[in-house]
C-alpha positions as CSV (number, residue, x, y, z in Angstrom):
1,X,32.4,-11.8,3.5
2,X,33.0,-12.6,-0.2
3,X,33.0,-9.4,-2.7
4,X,29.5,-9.6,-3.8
5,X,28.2,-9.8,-0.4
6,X,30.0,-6.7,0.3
7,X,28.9,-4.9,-3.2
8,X,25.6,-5.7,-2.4
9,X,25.3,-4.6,1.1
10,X,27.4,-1.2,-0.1
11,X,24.6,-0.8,-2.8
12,X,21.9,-1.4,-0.3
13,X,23.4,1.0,2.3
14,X,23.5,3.4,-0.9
15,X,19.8,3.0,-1.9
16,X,18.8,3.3,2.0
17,X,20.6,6.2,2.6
18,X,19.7,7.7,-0.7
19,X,15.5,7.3,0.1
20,X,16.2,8.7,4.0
21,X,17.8,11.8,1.7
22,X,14.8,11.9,0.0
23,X,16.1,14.5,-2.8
24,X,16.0,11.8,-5.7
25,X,12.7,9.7,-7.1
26,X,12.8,6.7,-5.3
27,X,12.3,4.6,-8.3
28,X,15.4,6.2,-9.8
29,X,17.1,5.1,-6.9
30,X,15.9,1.5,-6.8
31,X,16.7,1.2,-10.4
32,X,20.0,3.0,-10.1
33,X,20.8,0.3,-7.3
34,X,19.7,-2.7,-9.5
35,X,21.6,-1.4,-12.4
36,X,25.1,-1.1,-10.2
37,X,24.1,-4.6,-9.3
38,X,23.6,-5.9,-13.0
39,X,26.8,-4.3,-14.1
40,X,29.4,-6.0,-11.1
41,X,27.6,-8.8,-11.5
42,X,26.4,-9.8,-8.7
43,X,22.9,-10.5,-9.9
44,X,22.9,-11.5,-14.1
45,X,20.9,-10.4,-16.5
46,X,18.3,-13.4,-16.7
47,X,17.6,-12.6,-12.7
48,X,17.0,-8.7,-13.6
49,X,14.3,-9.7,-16.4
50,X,12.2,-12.2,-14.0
51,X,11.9,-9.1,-11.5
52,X,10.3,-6.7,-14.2
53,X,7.8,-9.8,-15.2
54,X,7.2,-10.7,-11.6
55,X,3.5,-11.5,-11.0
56,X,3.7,-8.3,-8.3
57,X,4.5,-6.2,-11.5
58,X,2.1,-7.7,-13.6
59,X,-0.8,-8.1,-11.1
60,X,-0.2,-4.2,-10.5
61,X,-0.4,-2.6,-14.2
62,X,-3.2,-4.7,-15.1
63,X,-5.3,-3.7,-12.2
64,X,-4.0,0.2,-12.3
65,X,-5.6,-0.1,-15.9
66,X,-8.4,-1.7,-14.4
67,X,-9.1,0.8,-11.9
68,X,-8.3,3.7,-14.6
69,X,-11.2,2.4,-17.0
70,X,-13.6,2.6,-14.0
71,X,-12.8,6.0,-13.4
72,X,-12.6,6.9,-16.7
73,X,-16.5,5.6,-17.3
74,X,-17.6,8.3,-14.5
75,X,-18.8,5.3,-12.1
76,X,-16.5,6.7,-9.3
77,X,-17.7,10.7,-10.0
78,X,-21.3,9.2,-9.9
79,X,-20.6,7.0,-6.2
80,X,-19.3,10.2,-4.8
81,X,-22.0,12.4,-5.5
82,X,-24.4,10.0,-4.2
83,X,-22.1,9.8,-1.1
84,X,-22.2,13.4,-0.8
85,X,-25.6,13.7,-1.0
86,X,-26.1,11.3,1.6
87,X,-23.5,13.1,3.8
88,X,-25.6,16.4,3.5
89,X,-29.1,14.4,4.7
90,X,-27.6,12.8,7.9
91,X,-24.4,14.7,9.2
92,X,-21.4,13.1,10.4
93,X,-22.9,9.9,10.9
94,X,-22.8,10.1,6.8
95,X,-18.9,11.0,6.9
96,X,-18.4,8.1,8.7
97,X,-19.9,5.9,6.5
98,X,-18.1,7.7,3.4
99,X,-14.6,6.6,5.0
100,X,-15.6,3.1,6.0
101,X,-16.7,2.7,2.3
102,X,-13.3,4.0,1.3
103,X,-11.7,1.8,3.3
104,X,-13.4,-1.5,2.1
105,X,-13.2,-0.2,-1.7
106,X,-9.5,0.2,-0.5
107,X,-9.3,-3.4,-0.4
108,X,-9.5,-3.8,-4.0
109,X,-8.4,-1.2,-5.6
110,X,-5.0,1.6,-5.0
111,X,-5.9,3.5,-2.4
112,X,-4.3,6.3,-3.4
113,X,-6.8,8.0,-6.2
114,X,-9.6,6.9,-3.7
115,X,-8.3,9.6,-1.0
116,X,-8.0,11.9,-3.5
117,X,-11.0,11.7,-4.9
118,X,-12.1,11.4,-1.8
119,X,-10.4,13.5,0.3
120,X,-12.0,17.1,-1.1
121,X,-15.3,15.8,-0.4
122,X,-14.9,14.8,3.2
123,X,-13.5,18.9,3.4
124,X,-16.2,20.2,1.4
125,X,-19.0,18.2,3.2
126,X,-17.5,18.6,6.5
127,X,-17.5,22.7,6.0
128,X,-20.8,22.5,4.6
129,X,-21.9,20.9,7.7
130,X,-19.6,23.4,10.3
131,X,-17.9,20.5,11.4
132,X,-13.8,20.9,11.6
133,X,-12.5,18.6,8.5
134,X,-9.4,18.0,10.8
135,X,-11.5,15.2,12.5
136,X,-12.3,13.3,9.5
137,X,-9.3,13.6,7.5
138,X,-6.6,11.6,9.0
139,X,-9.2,8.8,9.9
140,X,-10.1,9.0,5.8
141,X,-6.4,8.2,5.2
142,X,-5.9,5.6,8.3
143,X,-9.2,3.6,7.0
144,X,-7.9,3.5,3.1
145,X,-4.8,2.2,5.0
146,X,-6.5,-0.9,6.8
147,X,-8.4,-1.5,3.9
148,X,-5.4,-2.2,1.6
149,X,-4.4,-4.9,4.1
150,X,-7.4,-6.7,4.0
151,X,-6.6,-8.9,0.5
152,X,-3.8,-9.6,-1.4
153,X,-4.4,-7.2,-4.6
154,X,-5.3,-4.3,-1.4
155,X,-1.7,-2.7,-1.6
156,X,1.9,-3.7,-3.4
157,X,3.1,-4.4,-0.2
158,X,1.0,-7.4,0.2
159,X,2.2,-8.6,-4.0
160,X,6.0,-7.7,-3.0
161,X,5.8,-9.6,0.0
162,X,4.1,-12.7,-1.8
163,X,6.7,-12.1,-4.9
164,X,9.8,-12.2,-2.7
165,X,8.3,-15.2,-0.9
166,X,8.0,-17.5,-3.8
167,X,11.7,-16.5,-4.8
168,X,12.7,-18.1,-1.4
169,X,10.6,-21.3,-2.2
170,X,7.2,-20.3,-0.6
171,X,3.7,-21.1,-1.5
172,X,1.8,-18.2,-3.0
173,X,-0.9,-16.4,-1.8
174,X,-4.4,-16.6,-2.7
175,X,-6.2,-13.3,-2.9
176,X,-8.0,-13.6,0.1
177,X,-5.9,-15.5,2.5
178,X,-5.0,-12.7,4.4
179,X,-8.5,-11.2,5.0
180,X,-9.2,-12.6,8.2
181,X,-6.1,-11.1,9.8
182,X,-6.7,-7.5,7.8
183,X,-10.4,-7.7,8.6
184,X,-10.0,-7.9,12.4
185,X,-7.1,-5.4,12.4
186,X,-9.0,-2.8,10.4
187,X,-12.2,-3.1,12.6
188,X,-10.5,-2.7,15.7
189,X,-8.7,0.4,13.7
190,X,-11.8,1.8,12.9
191,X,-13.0,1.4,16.1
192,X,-10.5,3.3,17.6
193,X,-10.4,6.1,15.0
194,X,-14.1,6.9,15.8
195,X,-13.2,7.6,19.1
196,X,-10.0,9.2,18.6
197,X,-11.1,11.7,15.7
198,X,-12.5,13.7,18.6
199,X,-9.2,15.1,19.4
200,X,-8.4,16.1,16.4
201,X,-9.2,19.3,15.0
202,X,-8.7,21.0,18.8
203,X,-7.0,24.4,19.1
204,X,-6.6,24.4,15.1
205,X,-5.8,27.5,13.3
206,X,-7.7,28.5,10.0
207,X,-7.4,25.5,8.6
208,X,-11.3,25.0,7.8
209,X,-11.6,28.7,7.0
210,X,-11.2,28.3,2.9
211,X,-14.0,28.4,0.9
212,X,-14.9,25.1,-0.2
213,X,-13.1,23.7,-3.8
214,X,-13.1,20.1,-4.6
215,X,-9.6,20.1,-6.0
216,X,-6.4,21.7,-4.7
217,X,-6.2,24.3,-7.1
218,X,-3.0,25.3,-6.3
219,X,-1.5,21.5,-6.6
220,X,-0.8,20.6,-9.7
221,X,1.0,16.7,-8.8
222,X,1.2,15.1,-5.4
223,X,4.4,14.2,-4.7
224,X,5.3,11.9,-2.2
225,X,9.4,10.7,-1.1
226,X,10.4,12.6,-3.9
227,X,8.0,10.6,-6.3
228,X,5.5,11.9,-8.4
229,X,2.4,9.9,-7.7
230,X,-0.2,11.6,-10.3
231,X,-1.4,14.3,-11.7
232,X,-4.5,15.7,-9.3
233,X,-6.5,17.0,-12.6
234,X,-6.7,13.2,-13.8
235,X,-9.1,13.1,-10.4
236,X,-10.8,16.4,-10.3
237,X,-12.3,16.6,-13.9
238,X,-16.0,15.6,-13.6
239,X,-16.7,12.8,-15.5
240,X,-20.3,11.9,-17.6
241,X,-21.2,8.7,-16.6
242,X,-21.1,6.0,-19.1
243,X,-23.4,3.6,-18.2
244,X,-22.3,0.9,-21.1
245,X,-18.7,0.7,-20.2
246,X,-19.4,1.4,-16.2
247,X,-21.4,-2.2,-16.0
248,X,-18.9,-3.5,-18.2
249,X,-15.4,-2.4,-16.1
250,X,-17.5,-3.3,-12.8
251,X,-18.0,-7.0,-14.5
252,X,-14.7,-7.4,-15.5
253,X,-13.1,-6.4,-12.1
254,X,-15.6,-8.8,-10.3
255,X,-14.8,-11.4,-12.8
256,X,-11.0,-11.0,-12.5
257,X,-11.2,-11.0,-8.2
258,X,-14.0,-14.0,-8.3
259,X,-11.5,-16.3,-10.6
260,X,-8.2,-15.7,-8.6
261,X,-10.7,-16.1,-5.6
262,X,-11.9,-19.9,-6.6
263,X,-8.4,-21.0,-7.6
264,X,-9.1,-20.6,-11.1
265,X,-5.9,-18.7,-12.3
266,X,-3.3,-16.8,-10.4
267,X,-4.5,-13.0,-9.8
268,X,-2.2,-12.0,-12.4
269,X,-3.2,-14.5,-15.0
270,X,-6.9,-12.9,-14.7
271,X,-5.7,-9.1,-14.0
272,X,-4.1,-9.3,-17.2
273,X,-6.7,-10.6,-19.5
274,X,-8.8,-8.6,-17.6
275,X,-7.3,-5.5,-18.9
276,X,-6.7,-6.8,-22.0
277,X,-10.0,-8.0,-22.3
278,X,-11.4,-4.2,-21.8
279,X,-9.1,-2.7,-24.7
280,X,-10.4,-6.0,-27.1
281,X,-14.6,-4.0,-25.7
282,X,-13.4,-0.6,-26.6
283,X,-13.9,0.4,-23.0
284,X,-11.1,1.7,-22.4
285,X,-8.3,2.7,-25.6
286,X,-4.6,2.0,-25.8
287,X,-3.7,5.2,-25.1
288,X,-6.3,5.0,-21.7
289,X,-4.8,2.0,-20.6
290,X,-1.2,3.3,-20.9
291,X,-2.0,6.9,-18.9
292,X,-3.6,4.9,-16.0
293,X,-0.1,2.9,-15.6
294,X,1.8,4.0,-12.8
295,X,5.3,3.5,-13.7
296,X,7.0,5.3,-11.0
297,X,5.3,2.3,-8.8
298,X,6.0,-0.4,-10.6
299,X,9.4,0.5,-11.7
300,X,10.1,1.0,-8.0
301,X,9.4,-2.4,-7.0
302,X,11.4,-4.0,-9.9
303,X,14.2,-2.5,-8.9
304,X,13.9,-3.3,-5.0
305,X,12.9,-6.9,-6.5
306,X,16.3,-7.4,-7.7
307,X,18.3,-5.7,-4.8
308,X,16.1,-8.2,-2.6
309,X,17.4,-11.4,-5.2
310,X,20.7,-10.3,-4.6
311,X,20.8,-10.5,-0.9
312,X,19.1,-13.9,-1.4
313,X,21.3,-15.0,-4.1
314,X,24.6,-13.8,-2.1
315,X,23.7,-15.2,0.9
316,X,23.5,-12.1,3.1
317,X,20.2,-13.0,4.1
318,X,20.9,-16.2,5.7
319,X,23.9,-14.2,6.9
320,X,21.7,-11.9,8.7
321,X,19.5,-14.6,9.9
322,X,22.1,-16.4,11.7
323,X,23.5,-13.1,13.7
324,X,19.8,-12.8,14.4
325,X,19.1,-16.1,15.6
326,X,22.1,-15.6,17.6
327,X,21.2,-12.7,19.4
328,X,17.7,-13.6,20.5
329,X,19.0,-16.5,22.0
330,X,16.6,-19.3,22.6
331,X,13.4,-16.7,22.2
332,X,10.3,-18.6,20.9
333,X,8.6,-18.0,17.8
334,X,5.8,-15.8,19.3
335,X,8.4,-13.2,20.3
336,X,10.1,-14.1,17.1
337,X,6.8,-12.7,15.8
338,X,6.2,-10.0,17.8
339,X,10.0,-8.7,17.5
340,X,9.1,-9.0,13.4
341,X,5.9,-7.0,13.7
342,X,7.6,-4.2,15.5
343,X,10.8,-3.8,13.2
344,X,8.8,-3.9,9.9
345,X,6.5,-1.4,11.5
346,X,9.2,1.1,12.6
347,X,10.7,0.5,9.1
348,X,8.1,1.2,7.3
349,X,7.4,4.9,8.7
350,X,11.1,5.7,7.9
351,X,11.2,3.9,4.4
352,X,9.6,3.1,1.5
353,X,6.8,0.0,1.5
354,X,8.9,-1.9,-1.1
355,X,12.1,-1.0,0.5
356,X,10.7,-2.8,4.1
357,X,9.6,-5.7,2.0
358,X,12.4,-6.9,0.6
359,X,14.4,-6.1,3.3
360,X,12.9,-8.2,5.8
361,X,11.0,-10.8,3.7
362,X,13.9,-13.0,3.3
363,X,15.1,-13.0,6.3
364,X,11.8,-13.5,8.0
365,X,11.7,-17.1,5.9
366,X,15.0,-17.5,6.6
367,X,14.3,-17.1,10.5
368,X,11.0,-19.2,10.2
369,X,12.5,-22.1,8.9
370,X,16.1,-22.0,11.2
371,X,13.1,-21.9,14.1
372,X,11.5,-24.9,12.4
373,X,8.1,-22.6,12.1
374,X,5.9,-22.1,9.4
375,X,7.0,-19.1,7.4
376,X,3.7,-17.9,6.8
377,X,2.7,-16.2,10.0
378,X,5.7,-14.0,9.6
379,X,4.6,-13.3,6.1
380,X,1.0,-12.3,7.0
381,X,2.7,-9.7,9.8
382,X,5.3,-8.2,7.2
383,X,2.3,-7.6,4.9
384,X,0.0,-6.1,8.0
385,X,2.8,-4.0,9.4
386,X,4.4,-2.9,6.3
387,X,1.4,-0.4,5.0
388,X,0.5,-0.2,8.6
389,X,2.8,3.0,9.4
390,X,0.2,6.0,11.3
391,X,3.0,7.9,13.2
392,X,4.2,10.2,10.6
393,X,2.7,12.1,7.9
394,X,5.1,10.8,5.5
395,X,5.0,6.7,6.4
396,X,2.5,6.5,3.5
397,X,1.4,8.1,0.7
398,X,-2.3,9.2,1.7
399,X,-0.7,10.5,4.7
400,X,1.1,12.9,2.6
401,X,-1.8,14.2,0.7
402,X,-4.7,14.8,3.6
403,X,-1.5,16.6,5.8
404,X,-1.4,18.9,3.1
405,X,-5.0,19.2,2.6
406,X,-6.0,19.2,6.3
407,X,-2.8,21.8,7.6
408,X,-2.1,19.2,10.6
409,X,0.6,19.7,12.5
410,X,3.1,16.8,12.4
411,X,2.6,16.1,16.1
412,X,-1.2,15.5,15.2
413,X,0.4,12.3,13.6
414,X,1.8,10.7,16.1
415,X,-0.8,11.8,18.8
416,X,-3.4,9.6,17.0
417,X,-1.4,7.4,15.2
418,X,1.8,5.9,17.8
419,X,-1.5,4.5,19.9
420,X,-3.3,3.0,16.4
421,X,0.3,1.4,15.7
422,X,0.2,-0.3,19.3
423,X,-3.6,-1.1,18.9
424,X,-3.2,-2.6,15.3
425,X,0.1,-4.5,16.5
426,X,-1.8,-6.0,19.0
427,X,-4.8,-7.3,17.4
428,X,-2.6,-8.6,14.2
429,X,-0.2,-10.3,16.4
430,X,-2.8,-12.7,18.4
431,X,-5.2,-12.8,15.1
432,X,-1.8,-14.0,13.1
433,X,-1.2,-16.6,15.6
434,X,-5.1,-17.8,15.3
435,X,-5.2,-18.2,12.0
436,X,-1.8,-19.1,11.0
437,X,-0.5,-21.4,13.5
438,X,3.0,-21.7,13.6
């Protein structure tokens, strides 16, 4: 191994171990790992820049700025009390329809703030209703989950994935390439959740006993691996709805997704006059657009951007390919697959999305091509199977907030979510292979 190759696995060991930790901001960590890089040069200064104006950056801040003008106008306040109102007229058949609507608004916007707006009203509504909020809680986060992987803008895992793959020589994305896989995968999901969410809830202790509150009053940020994610009073305040600048962020977000959709521009290209074009209307000021930024995101996935150019650039991950290649013999491609699936998907509930994605995008192509395959099936499944991480409370970030809002026990976790991994794995595996022939 030469000396960068050994700096930069040393750096990634570092930045692994230091998220597992978990007592540092993971952002400070990537960055602190891309800097080390930077400095010993083994990736230069010209490579640093292009990963903080990757499209995956871009695409990102102009749709958080986006989705913060929308929230801002009170068009999101207004949806849920209409949603709550139609909860209290027909039971928990009206739950149910709050959480699939979460989920497929989760394919275009963070999913994030939409569990936690959400999240309080599925508690309140439940408890209104007598029913135990444990049975709708996890299934609230799970659904925003499969949502996210149902187009390209749904999550950053599906951007990073993209990003890294056209710094290995890939065709890009388009916005809703993926959606026939995701689609599939989150209605068997859903499926399942409705008749798992029975068993949830069972033998619980107080946990609905509070007195209804639509915030956490007691939580002041949501932090998630040691990374601030938002402040939950940005969420809880009840906005007036402004009808003027509701119609006019809806329009814009429909303009931006219907453009990247017909080929028109690149989703960044129309994300970012998009949100540009809102501050030019007045909808939403300077100062707006800034606060709905969520650095601590995208500075995260710059920095794992550049640790994943350095394993590229220093050949470790054709390095890793080739032990790989090695070791599963003369497998075929569909194992190949199904091997890929699996890892990412173990990955992910023990690391960070972006971490997962740069880790194994590259050597996923590298695999592809050595197997003389199509890259892009393996793509699709790193993209599926890295936001697709149930079995923990801590895999992903909406997991976080409704185990804390719900009082599960960790074991709740992987009692409804190991079997939603294997179910999901299942259907995105022989849906991959379908639509993206090798």
């Amino acid at each position: 191994m030469t000396a960068e190759q050994i700096l930069t696995l040393l750096v990634l060991a570092g930045v692994v171990g230091a998220l597992i930790w978990d007592q540092v901001r993971a952002d400070v960590v990537a960055l602190a790992g891309a800097a080390l890089l930077l400095i010993t040069g083994a990736v230069r200064p010209s490579e640093v820049q292009s990963a903080f104006g990757s499209p995956a950056i871009v695409t990102l801040a102009s749709l958080f700025v986006i989705a913060h003008a929308l929230e801002l106008s009170g068009l999101l306040d207004r949806l849920i009390g209409k949603a709550v109102a139609l909860c209290r007229r027909i039971g928990s058949a009206g739950i149910w329809m709050l959480i699939g609507l979460c989920g497929g608004a989760s394919a275009f916007l963070n999913n994030t703030p939409i569990v936690v707006l959400a999240a309080p009203v599925v508690r309140d509504v439940a408890n209104s209703l007598k029913l135990d909020p444990r049975r709708f809680l996890i299934p609230l986060s799970y659904a925003a989950v499969l949502g996210g992987c149902c187009t390209l803008i749904g999550t950053s895992t599906n951007l990073l994935v993209d990003d890294m793959a056209r710094s290995s020589g890939q065709a890009p994305f388009s916005i809703f390439e993926i959606t026939p896989v995701g689609v599939l995968v989150a209605l068997a999901g859903g499926m399942y959740l409705l008749f798992a969410a029975r068993w949830l809830g069972r033998g619980s202790d107080a946990a609905h006993s509070e007195p209804p509150r639509m915030i956490e009053q007691h939580v002041t940020h949501l932090e998630i691996a040691g990374d601030t994610i938002g402040d939950l009073s940005d969420f809880g305040e009840d906005r007036r709805l402004r009808p003027v600048q509701a119609i006019t962020s809806s329009l814009v977000f429909f303009g931006v997704v219907l453009l990247a959709a017909l080929d028109v521009a690149p989703i960044a290209a129309t994300a970012f006059a998009g949100a540009v074009l809102l501050i030019l209307l007045r909808v939403i000021s300077p100062e707006q657009a800034y606060g709905g930024l969520r650095p601590e995101i995208l500075l995260l996935i710059a920095g794992m951007v550049v640790i994943g150019i350095a394993l590229e650039q220093t050949g470790l991950a054709s390095a890793a390919t080739d032990r790989l290649v090695g070791s599963m013999g003369g497998t075929g491609p569909l194992a190949a697959l199904i091997f890929f699936y699996g890892a990412t998907m173990v990955l992910t509930e023990l690391l960070s999305n972006a971490t997962v994605a740069v880790l194994v995008t590259p050597v996923a192509v590298a695999l592809a091509e050595s197997l003389g395959v199509s890259p892009r099936p393996f793509l699709v499944a790193i993209m599926i199977a890295g936001s697709a991480a149930f079995a923990t409370p801590f895999g992903y970030q909406t997991n976080v907030l409704v185990f804390q809002m719900g009082k599960y026990r960790y074991t709740d976790f992987i009692k409804i979510g190991l079997p939603l991994n294997l179910v999901t794995w299942v259907v995105a595996v022989a849906a991959i292979t379908w639509f993206f022939p090798f």
